[in-house]
C-alpha positions as CSV (number, residue, x, y, z in Angstrom):
1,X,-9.0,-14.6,-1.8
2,X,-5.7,-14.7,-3.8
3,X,-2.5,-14.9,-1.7
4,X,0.0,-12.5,-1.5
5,X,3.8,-13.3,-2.0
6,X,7.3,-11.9,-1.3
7,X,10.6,-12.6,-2.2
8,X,12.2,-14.5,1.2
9,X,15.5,-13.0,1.2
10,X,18.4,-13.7,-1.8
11,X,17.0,-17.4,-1.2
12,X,15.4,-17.4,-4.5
13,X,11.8,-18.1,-3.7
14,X,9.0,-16.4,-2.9
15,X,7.3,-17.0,0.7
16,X,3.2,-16.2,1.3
17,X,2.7,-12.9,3.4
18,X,0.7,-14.7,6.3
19,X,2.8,-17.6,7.5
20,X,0.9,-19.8,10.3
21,X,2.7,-19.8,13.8
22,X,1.6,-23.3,15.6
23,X,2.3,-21.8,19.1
24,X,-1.0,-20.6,20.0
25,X,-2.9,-23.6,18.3
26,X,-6.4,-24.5,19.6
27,X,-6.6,-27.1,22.5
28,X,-8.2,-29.2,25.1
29,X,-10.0,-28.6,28.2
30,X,-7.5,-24.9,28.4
31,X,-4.5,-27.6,28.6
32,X,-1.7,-26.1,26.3
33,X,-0.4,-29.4,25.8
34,X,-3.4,-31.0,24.3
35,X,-3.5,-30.0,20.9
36,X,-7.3,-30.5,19.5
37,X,-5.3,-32.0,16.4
38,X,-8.8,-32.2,14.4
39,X,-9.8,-28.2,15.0
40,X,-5.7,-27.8,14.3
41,X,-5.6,-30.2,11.2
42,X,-8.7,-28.4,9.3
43,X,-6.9,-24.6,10.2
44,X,-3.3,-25.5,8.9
45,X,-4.7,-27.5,5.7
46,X,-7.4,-24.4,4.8
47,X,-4.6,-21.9,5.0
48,X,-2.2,-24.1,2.9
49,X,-5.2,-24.6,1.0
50,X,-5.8,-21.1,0.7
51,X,-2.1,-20.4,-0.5
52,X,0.3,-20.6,2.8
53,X,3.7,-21.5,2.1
54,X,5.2,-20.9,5.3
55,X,4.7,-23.1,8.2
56,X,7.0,-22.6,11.8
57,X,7.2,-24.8,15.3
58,X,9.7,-24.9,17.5
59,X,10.8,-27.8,20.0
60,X,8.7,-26.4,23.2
61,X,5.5,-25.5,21.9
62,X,2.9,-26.7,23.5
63,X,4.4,-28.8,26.0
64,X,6.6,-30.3,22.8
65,X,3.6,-31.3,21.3
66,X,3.7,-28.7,18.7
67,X,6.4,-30.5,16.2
68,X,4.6,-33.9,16.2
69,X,1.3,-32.6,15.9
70,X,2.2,-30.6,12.6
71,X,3.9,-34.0,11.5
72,X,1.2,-35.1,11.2
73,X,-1.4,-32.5,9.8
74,X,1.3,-32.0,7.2
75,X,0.6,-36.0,5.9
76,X,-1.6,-36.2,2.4
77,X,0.7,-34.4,0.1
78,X,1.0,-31.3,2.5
79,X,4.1,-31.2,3.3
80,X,5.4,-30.6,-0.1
81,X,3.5,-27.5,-0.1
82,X,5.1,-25.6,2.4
83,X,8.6,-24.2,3.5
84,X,8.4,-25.8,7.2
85,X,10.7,-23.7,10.0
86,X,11.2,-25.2,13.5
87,X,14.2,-24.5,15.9
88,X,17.0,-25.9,18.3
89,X,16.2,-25.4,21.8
90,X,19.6,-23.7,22.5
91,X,18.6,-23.5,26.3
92,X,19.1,-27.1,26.2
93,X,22.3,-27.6,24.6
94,X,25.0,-28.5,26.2
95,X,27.7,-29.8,24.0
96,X,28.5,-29.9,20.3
97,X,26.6,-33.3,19.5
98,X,23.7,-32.1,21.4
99,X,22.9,-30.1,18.1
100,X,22.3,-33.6,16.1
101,X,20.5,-35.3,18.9
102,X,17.8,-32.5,18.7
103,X,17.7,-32.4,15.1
104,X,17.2,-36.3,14.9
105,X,14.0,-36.3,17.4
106,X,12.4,-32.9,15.5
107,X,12.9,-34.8,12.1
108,X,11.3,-37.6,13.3
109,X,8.7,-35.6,15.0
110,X,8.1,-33.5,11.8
111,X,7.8,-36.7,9.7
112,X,10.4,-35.4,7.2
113,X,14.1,-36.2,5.9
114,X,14.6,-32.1,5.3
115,X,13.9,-29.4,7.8
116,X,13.4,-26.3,5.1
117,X,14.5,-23.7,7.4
118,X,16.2,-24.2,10.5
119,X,16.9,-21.6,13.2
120,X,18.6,-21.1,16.2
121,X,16.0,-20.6,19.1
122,X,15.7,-17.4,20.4
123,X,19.3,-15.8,20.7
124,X,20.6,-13.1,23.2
125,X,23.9,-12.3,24.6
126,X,24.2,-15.8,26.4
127,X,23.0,-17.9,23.9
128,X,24.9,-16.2,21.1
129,X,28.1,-16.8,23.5
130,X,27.1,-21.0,23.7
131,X,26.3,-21.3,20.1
132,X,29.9,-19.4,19.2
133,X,31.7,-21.6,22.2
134,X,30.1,-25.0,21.2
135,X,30.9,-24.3,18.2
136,X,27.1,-25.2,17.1
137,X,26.7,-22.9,13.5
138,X,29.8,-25.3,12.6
139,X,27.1,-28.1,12.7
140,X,24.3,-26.7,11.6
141,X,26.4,-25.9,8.4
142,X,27.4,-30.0,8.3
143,X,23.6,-30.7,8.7
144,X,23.3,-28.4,5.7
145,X,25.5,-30.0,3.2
146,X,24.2,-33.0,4.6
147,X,21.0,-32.2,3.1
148,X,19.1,-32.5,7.0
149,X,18.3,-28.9,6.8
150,X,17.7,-26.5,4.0
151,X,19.1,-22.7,5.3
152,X,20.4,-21.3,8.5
153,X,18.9,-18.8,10.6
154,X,17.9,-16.9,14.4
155,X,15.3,-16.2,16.0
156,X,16.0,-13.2,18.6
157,X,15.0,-11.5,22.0
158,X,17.8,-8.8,23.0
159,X,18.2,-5.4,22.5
160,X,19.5,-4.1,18.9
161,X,23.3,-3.9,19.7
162,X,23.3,-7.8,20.7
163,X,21.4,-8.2,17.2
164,X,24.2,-6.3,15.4
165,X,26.8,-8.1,16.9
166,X,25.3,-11.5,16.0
167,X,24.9,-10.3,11.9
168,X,28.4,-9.1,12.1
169,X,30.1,-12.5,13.6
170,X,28.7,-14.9,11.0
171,X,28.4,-14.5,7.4
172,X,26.1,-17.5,7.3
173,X,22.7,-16.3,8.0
174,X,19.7,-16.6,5.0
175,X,17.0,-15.7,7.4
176,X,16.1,-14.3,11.0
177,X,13.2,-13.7,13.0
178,X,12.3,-10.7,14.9
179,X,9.3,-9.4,17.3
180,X,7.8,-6.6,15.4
181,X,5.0,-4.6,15.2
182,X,3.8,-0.6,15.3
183,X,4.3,-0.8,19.1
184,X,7.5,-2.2,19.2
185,X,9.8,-0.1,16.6
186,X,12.4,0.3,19.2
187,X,12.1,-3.1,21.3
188,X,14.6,-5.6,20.6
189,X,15.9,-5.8,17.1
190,X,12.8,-3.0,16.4
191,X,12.9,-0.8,13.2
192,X,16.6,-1.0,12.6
193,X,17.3,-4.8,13.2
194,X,14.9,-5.0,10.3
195,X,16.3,-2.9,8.2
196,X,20.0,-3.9,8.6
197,X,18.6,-7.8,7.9
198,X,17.2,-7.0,5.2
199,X,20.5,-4.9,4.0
200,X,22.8,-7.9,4.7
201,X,20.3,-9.9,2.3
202,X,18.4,-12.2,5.2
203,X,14.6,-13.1,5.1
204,X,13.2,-11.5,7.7
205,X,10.4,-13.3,9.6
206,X,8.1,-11.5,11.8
207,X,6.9,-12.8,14.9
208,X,4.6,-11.6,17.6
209,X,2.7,-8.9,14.8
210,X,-0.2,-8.0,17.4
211,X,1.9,-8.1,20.6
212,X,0.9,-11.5,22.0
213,X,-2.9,-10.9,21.1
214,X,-2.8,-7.3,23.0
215,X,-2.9,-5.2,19.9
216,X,-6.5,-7.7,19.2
217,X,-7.8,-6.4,22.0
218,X,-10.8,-3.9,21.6
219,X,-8.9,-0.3,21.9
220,X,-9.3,1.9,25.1
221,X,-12.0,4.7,24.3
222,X,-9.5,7.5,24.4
223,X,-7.6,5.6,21.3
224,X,-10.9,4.8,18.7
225,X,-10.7,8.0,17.1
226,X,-7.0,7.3,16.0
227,X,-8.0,4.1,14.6
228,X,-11.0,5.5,13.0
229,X,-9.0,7.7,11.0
230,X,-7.3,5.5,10.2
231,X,-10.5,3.4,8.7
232,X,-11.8,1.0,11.3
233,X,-14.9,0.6,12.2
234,X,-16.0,-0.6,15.3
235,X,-19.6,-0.5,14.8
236,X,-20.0,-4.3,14.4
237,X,-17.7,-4.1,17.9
238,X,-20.8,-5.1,20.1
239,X,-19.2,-8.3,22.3
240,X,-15.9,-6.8,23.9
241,X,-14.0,-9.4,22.7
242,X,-10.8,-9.2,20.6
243,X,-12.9,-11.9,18.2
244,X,-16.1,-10.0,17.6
245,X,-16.3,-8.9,14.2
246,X,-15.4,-5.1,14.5
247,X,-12.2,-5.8,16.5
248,X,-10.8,-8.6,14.5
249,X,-11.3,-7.1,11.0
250,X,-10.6,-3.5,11.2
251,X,-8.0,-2.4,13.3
252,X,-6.1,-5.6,13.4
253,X,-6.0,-5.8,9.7
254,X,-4.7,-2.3,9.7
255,X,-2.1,-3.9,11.9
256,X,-1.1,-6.5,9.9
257,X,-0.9,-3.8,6.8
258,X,1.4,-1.9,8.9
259,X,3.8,-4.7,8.3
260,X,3.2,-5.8,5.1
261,X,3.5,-2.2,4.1
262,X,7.4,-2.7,4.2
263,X,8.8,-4.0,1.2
264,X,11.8,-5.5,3.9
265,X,9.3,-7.9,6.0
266,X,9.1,-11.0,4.1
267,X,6.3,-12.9,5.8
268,X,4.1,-12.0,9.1
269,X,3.9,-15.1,11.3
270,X,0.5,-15.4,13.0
271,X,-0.3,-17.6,15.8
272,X,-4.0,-18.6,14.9
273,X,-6.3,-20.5,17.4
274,X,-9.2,-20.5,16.1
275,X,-10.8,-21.0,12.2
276,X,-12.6,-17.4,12.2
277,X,-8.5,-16.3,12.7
278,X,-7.5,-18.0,9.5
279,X,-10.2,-16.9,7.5
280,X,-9.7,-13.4,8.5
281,X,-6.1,-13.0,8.4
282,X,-6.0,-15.4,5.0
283,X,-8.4,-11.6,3.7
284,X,-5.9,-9.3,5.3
285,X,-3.0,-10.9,3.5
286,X,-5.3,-11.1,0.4
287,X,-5.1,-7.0,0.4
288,X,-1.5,-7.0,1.6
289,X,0.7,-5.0,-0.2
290,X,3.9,-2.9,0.1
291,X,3.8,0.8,0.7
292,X,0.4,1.5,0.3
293,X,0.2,3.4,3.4
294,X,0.4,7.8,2.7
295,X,2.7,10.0,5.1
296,X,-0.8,11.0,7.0
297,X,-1.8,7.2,7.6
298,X,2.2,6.8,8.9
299,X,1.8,9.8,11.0
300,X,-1.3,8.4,12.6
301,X,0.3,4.8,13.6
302,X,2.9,6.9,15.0
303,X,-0.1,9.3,16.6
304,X,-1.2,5.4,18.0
305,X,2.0,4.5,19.6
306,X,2.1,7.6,21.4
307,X,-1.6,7.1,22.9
308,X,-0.8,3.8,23.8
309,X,2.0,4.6,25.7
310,X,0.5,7.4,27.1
311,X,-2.3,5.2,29.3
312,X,1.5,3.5,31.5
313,X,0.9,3.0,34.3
314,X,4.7,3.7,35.6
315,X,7.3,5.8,33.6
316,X,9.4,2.9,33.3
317,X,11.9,3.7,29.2
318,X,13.3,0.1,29.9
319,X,17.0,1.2,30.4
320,X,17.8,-1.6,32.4
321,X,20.0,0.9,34.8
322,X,18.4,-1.0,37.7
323,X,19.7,-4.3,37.3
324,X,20.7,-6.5,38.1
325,X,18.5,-7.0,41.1
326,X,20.5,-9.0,43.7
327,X,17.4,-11.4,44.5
328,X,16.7,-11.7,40.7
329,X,13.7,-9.9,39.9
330,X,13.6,-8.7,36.3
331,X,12.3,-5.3,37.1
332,X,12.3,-4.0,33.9
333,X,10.1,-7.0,32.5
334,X,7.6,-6.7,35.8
335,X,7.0,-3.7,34.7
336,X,6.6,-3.5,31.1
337,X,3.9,-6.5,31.6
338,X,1.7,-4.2,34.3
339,X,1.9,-1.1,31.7
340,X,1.0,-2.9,28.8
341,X,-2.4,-4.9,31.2
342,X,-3.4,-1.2,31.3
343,X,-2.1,-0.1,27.7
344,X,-4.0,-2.4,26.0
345,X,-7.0,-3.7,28.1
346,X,-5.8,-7.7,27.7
347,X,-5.7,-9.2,31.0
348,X,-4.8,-12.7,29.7
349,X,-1.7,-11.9,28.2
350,X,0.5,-10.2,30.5
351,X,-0.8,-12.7,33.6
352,X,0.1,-15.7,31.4
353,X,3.6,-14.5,30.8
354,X,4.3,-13.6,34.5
355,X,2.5,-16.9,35.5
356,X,3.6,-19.5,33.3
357,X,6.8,-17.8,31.9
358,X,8.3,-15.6,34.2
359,X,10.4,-18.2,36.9
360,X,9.9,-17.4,40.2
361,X,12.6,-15.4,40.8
362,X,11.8,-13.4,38.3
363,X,8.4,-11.9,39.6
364,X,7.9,-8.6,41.9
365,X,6.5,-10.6,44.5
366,X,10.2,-11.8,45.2
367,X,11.2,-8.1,45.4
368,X,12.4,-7.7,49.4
369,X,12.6,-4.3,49.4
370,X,16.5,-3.5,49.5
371,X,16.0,-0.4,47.6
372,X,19.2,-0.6,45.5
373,X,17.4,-0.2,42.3
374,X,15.7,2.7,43.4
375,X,19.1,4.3,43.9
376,X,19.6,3.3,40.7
377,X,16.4,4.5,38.8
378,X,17.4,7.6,36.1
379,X,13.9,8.2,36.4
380,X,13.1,8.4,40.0
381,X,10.6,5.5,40.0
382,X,8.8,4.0,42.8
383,X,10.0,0.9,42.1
384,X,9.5,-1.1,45.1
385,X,5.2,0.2,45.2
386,X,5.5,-0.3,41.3
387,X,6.5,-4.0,42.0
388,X,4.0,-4.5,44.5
389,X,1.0,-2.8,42.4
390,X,2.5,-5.2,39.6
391,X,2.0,-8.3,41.5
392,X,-1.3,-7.7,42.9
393,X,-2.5,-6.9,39.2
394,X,-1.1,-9.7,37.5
395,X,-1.0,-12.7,39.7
C-alpha cells in the first residue's frame, strides 16, 4: 500500500490523506479513560509506518488521557515523522494567560517543545465571542513567533453563517477543521464552509467522515441497492456488524472516496479503534484520489442522502425556530439523534451522545410539556410525543 498525499493548504507541505484521530482509541474494560496504550501504540506506529503524517488529540479525549498517551507512543524517532494537531479547550478559558497555562501542560503531555498545528477547540458563536474578547488569537500568534506552536487554526460546530463570520474576522487562519461527509453537505460548515476555506487558502481537515461510526453501520435493506451501484458488495456482510468484512471495505471505503474525491479536502481524519480499522482505511487511502467519481456515481451519493433521510423518524429540517426552550432542552439535537438511531441502524452512537454528552438539561426527558415550541414549529411537529418517543429510544 503506497500512501496518498495532498497539498495542506498554502503551508507548503504535503499532508497523508488518512490522518489518525486518537479520540476513539481502543481501551480497557469499556472505560474511555483507559487507553490500552500497547493495542494504541502498535495502531499509531503501523499507520505512521505505513505513511501517516498527520496525527490530532485534543485536551479532553479520553478523560485527558488522549495527549499523554500519544506522548508517548510518539517516543522512538516518531514524532519527527508526523505533523501532530491538538487543541485549547476554549470551554475552559477564562482569561488571557489561561491560553499559556494550557499550552504548557499539553506540551508537556505531548513530550514535545513544538505543537505542529494548533487549533482552537471547537468554535461557535460563544466561543468565537471569548476568543475575540480575551483577546486569545493575540496569543496564540505570540506562542507562534515564539516557536511553541507551528500554524493557527479552528475546529467548528455551528451553522455556516457563524463559520463565515469567523474566516472574515481574522486573517490568521492556515487551517480549520470541519464535520463532513455525504450526509452532512448542509450541516454546519457543510459543502460551502469547505469550499470558502479552501478559497481563502486554509487546510481543511475533516472530521467525523462516517458520522460517528453510523455511516459503518451495515445499511437498511431498502438502501443496498444504492450502494451496490455504486460497487459494494455485501456478500462477505454475514455478521451484522459495522466490522465484518463486507461493511467495512465496500461501502465505507466508497465513503471515504467521496471525500478524497475533492481536490479541496486536504486530509480525512479517522478515529480508528481497532488494528483491522488501520489496515483497511491505510487501503482506502492507498486508492484515494481526486475526482475520480463520474456525474452518475455523484448522482447516486446524492440518490443515498435522500434514502437515508427518507427512513426519519420525525420531519424535523433543524431550523432551530423552536428554541430556545425555556427549561433548556435542545430540541433540535433530541431529535436529530432519534432520526439518525433509525436512519442508520447504529444504536450505540446516538445513545452515547445523549448519555454521556448531552447535559442533563439538555435531554427530552427534561421536556415539561409547556408546549411553546409547538407553537413555534414551521412544520407542525409533535414535538412534545417526538421528545418523549426520543427518550424512551435512546436512554
Amino acid at each position: 500500500m503506497k500512501m496518498h498525499y495532498r497539498p495542506f493548504g498554502q503551508l507548503g507541505w504535503d499532508v497523508s490523506a488518512l490522518g489518525f484521530g486518537t479520540m476513539r482509541l481502543p481501551v480497557l474494560d469499556g472505560d474511555t479513560s483507559r487507553i490500552d496504550e500497547e493495542r494504541a501504540a502498535r495502531m499509531l506506529r503501523s499507520a505512521i509506518d505505513a505513511g501517516v503524517n498527520y496525527v490530532d488529540t485534543a485536551y479532553p479525549y479520553h478523560g485527558e488521557k488522549s495527549e499523554e498517551c500519544v506522548g508517548r507512543i510518539l517516543r522512538d524517532g516518531y514524532r519527527e515523522k508526523v505533523k501532530l494537531a491538538t487543541k485549547l479547550p476554549i470551554w475552559d478559558v477564562e482569561a488571557y494567560d489561561d491560553f499559556y497555562r494550557y499550552l504548557e501542560i499539553q506540551l508537556k503531555r505531548l513530550r514535545t517543545d513544538t505543537i505542529d498545528l494548533y487549533l482552537i477547540h471547537a468554535l461557535n458563536t460563544k466561543h468565537w465571542e471569548k476568543t475575540k474578547q480575551l483577546k486569545l488569537l493575540k496569543a496564540a500568534e505570540k506562542a507562534k513567533m515564539e516557536g511553541l506552536i507551528g500554524h493557527i487554526g479552528f475546529s467548528f460546530h455551528d451553522e455556516y453563517p457563524v463559520f463565515e463570520q469567523i474566516l472574515a474576522e481574522y486573517d490568521g487562519w492556515e487551517f480549520c477543521q470541519i464535520q463532513y461527509n455525504f450526509m452532512d453537505t448542509e450541516y454546519q460548515a457543510g459543502r460551502k464552509g469547505l469550499l470558502e476555506a479552501a478559497r481563502k487558502g486554509l487546510a481543511v481537515v475533516i472530521m467525523e467522515p462516517l458520522k460517528g461510526g453510523q455511516i459503518a453501520a451495515p445499511p437498511p435493506d431498502s438502501i443496498r441497492p444504492v450502494w451496490e451501484e455504486l460497487g459494494a458488495d455485501f456478500s462477505g456482510d454475514t455478521s451484522g456488524s459495522p466490522q465484518s468484512a463486507g461493511a467495512r471495505n465496500e461501502h465505507v471505503a466508497l465513503a471515504l472516496q467521496w471525500l478524497w474525491d475533492q481536490p479541496e479536502v486536504s486530509t480525512v481524519l479517522s478515529g480508528m479503534s481497532t488494528f483491522e480499522q488501520v489496515e483497511q482505511n491505510l487501503d482506502s487511502a492507498a486508492r484515494s484520489k481526486p475526482r475520480i467519481f463520474s456525474e452518475r456515481e455523484k448522482e447516486l451519493f446524492d440518490r443515498l442522502r435522500r434514502e437515508y433521510a427518507a427512513l426519519r423518524k420525525v420531519d424535523c429540517t433543524g431550523c432551530g425556530y423552536c428554541m430556545p426552550c425555556p427549561n433548556g432542552v435542545n430540541i433540535p439535537r433530541n431529535l436529530l439523534l432519534y432520526n439518525e438511531l433509525h436512519m442508520y441502524g447504529d444504536l450505540n452512537q446516538p445513545r452515547r451522545v445523549y448519555n454521556l454528552v448531552f447535559g442533563s438539561r439538555d435531554r427530552a426527558s427534561n421536556c415539561i410539556e409547556c408546549g411553546e415550541c409547538e407553537e413555534k414549529c414551521p412544520q407542525q411537529i409533535p414535538i412534545i410525543e417526538s421528545l418523549k418517543r426520543a427518550h424512551a429510544a435512546l436512554q
